[in-house]
N, C-alpha and C positions, 0 to 999 in steps of 0.2 A: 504494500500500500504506500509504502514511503517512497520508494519508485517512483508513482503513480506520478504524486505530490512534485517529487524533481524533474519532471518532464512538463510536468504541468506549468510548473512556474518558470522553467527554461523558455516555453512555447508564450507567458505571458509576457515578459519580458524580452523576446523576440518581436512581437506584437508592439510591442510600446518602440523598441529601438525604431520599426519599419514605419510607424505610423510618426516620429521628432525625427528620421530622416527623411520624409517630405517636407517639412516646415524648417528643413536647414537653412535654406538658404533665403530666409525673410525673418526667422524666430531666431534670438537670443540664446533665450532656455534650451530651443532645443537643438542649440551647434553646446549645447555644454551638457542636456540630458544624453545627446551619442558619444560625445568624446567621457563622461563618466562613465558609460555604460563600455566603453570598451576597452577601458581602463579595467575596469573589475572584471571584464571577460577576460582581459589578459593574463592581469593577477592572479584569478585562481586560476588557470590553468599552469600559468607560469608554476603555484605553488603545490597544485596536484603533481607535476613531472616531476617539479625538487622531491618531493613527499616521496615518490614511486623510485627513486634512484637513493632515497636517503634509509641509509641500514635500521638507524634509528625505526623510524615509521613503516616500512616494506613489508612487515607482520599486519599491521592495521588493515582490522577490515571494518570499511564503510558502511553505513547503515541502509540495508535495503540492496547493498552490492554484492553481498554473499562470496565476493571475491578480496583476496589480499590486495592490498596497496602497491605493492611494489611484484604485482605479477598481472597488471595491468599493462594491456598494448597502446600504443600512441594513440589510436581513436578513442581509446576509453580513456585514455588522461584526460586528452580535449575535453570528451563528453563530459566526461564526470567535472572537469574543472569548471565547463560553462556552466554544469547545475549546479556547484556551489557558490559561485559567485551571483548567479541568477536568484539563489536563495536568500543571501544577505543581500540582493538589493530589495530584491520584496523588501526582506525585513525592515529594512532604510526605509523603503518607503511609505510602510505601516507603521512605523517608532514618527514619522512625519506627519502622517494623517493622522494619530492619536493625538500628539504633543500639539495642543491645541494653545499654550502660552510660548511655541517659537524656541523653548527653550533647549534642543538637540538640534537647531537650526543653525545650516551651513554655508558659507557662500559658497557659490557657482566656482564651479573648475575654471569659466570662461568669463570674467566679470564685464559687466555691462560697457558702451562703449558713450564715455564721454561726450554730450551734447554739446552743440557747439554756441 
């Protein structure tokens, strides 16, 4: 079922990058909601491959992967890193939607551009 869940909110958060890369190039927010979001796709995947080559963690197995960490093939890095990073951004952006006083509130990767 946690599977289910990591796909699912890969597939949301896929959905959101496609729908802030039509508004790139007129929106603000969303030339800084794709460059975050690809930031974090990079990250965890960068930190699933470190994870799957680091001795330390190569025993870990995932929850809902039923497989070791570090006996993971290069699709499944990618894969599995895009779903965890895709998970903490949900999370981001439900700790955002909750926090109704602003106070876990971040500026923009990309800050606004000076009016003239």
């Amino acid at each position: 079922m946690f599977t289910y869940a990591l796909f699912a909110t890969l597939i949301l958060k896929a959905v959101d990058f496609f729908i802030d890369l039509t508004h790139i190039a007129t929106d603000k927010a969303a030339r800084s909601s794709v460059l975050t979001q690809l930031c974090a796709w990079a990250g965890g995947t960068t930190l699933v491959a470190i994870g799957a080559h680091a001795k330390v963690v190569a025993g870990v197995v995932l929850p809902g992967m039923g497989l070791a960490l570090g006996k993971l093939d290069a699709g499944s890095i990618l894969l599995v890193g895009l779903m965890a990073a895709s998970l903490a951004s949900a999370g981001a952006d439900t700790r955002a939607a909750v926090d109704s006083s602003d106070s876990t509130a971040r500026p923009p990767l990309l800050s606004p551009s000076p009016t003239p």
